[in-house]
N, C-alpha and C positions, 0 to 999 in steps of 0.2 A: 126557245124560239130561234130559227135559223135552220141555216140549210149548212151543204158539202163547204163554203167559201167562205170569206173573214165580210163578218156581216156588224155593221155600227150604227147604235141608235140616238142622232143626235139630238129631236128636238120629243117633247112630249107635252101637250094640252088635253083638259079636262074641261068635260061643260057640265051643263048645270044641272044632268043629267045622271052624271059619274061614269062617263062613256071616255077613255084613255085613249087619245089620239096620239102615234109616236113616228115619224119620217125619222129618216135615214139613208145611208147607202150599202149594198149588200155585191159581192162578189159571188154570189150561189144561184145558181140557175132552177134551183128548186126552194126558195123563198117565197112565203114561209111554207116548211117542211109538208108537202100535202102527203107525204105517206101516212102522218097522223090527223092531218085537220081536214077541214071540207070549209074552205074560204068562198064565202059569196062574193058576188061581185067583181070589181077587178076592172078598171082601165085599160091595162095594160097585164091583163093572164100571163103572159109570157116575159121571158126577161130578154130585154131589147138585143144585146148580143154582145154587146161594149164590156172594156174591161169592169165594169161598175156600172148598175143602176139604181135609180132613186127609190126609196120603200114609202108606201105609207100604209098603216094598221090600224085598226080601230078595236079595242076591246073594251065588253062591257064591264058596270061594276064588278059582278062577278067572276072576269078573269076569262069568260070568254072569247073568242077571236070574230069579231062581228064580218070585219071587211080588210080585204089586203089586197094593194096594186103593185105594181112598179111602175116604175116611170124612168125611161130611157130611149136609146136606141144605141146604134152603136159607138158614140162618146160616151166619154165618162158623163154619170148624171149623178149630183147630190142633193136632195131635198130638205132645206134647210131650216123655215120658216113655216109657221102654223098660225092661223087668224081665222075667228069667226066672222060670218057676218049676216043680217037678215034673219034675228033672234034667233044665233046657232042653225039655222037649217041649212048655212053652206057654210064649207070651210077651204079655206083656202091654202094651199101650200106652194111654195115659191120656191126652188133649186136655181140649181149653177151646173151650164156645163161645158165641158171641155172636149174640144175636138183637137187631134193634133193635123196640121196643115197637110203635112206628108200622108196618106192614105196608108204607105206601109210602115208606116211606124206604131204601134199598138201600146207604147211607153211615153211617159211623159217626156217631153226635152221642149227646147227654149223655142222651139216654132206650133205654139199652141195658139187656138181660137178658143177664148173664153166666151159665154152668153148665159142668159138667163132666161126661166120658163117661169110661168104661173100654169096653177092648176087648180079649178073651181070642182068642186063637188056638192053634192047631195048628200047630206048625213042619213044613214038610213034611221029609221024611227021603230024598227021591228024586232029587233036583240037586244035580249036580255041576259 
């Protein structure tokens, strides 16, 4: 799973379901790889433009890819945190992201805007 960029998967939750929810953050602009998959859904189809955006995937028990976003724009985005809520039918994921103050700086250095996002979803209920 992953694209052409250094792609890291940091958080993973399981409902009660056996449905594998995994956030992260990915440098590939074709995450995850659709030349082989066909990913429904998608917040954010596109990848925002930034050095790094946030992932988040859903697969079912069986290993297949139910649902894939990214979540960004053009700061860095990391998606950190995973939590159900409302008997599993939304799940929430919560990043960090970082702008640098300077517009032409594209590198991290000591004049950064830190922030943080939430993101509520819809579990889909149709993949198997």
């Amino acid at each position: 799973m992953g694209g052409e960029g250094v792609d890291i998967a940091d958080r993973i939750k399981v409902d009660d379901r056996g449905h594998a929810y995994v956030t992260g953050f990915t440098g590939s602009r074709d995450f995850p790889d659709s030349r082989d998959l066909t990913v429904p859904g998608g917040y954010h189809s596109r990848y925002g433009g930034g050095e790094q955006d946030g992932f988040l995937i859903e697969f079912s028990p069986s290993g297949r890819l139910c649902y894939g976003t990214y979540a960004g724009s053009t700061a860095r985005a990391l998606l950190e945190g995973l939590a159900f809520a409302d008997s599993e039918k939304v799940l929430y994921a919560a990043g960090t992201v970082i702008r640098p103050i300077e517009k032409s700086s594209p590198k991290p250095n000591a004049k950064e805007k830190y922030g943080m996002f939430v993101m509520g979803l819809d579990t889909p209920k149709n993949c198997r």
